[in-house]
C-alpha angles and dihedrals in degrees: 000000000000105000096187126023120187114186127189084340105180132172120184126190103208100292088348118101110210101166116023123200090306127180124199130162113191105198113215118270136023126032131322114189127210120200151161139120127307103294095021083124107245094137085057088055098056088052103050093054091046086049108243090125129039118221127238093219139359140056123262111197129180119195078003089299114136106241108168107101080037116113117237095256090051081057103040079058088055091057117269119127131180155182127205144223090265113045110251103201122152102240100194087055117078119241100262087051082052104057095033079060081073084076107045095100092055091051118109102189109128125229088258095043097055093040084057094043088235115196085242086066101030083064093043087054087046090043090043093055097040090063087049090050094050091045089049091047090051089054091047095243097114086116096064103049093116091052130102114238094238086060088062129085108258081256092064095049097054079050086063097050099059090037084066094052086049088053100048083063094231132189099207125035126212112195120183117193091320081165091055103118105002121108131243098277092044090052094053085048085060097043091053089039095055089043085050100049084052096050094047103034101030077243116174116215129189100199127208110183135146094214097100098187089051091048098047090043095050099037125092094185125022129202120200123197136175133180075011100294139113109275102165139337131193164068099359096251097047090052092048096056093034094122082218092062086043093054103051098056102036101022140236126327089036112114115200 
């Protein structure tokens, strides 16, 4: 079943094309990985489907809803969560805040209701910490909850971020360069760990990553995309041997 379906999405600035006419179907469950060279516009991508940036032309749907006038926490409600290139973690908020912030957009309680502390929003905040709790013990973070963020390795950071999108319980995960920084063990840890989110929660993730040889180990399916169009999408090894996809990253005149 196709999870997110992006159609003719486009994003000019000003007489620059970003994104041009691009067409992308993410099927539910497992890993979908996005790649091209530096300036390919993959960042663009993600933020345009977690609605940062608006597009110029095109439809973004997720489970088949049209999501693309709607504002990034409309969407965040609907079920994307992300992380990005440079961690944003709040570092006056311990780590377990700042993964239980995953879940503010799914939240009901109304403004009265939390000024007077109601028992509708005193079991949303249990609820609430409770999922954290569980994210947190999956990454095996659990030990760290009353930290600060600034306290923990860089590794451990990048851990957080994507607790708090656990947490949140979306359907669609955004990651952005979750590799960027970490060393080579730590590398072979995150690629386990993604393979193993999908496996436990059904979680769908659309990968951007660098790190060609994690990428390529964790992704059922690749798109490649350069000047911000479709160059190639597939199975990973088709992807990987595409001359288009060759090309692009190593110019012309190399075979594969």
């Amino acid at each position: 079943m196709t999870l997110l379906s992006i159609t003719n999405l486009t994003k000019r600035f000003g007489g620059l094309t970003a994104v041009d006419s691009l067409n992308i179907a993410v099927v539910a469950g497992g890993v979908h990985g996005l790649i091209g060279p530096n300036g390919s516009g993959k960042s663009t991508i993600l933020n345009l489907i977690s609605g940062i940036y608006r597009p110029t032309a095109g439809s973004i749907k997720l489970g088949g809803r049209e999501l693309t006038r709607l504002k990034p926490n409309e969407r965040a409600r609907a079920g994307i969560g992300r992380t990005f290139q440079n961690i944003r973690l709040f570092p006056t908020l311990t780590v377990i805040e700042n993964v239980m912030l995953g879940r503010v957009t799914q939240q009901q309680g109304s403004l009265l209701g939390i000024v007077l502390n109601s028992p509708f929003v005193r079991r949303e905040v249990d609820e609430t910490r409770t999922r954290a709790v569980e994210a947190l013990r999956f990454m095996g973070m659990e030990a760290f909850a009353d930290e600060h963020p600034r306290n923990l390795p860089y590794g451990h950071q990048r851990l957080v971020e994507i607790a708090r999108v656990l947490a949140s319980g979306s359907q669609l995960m955004l990651l952005d360069e979750p590799a960027a920084g970490l060393n080579s063990s730590e590398k072979k840890d995150l690629g386990l760990l993604l393979t193993r989110i999908c496996d436990v929660f059904g979680a769908t993730i659309l990968l951007v990553e660098h790190d060609m040889r994690l990428l390529m180990s964790v992704s059922q399916t690749v798109s490649a995309v350069n000047f911000g169009k479709l160059i190639a999408t597939g199975r990973t090894a088709d992807v990987q041997a595409d001359q288009q996809v060759i090309t692009a990253y190593l110019g012309e005149g190399i075979h594969a």
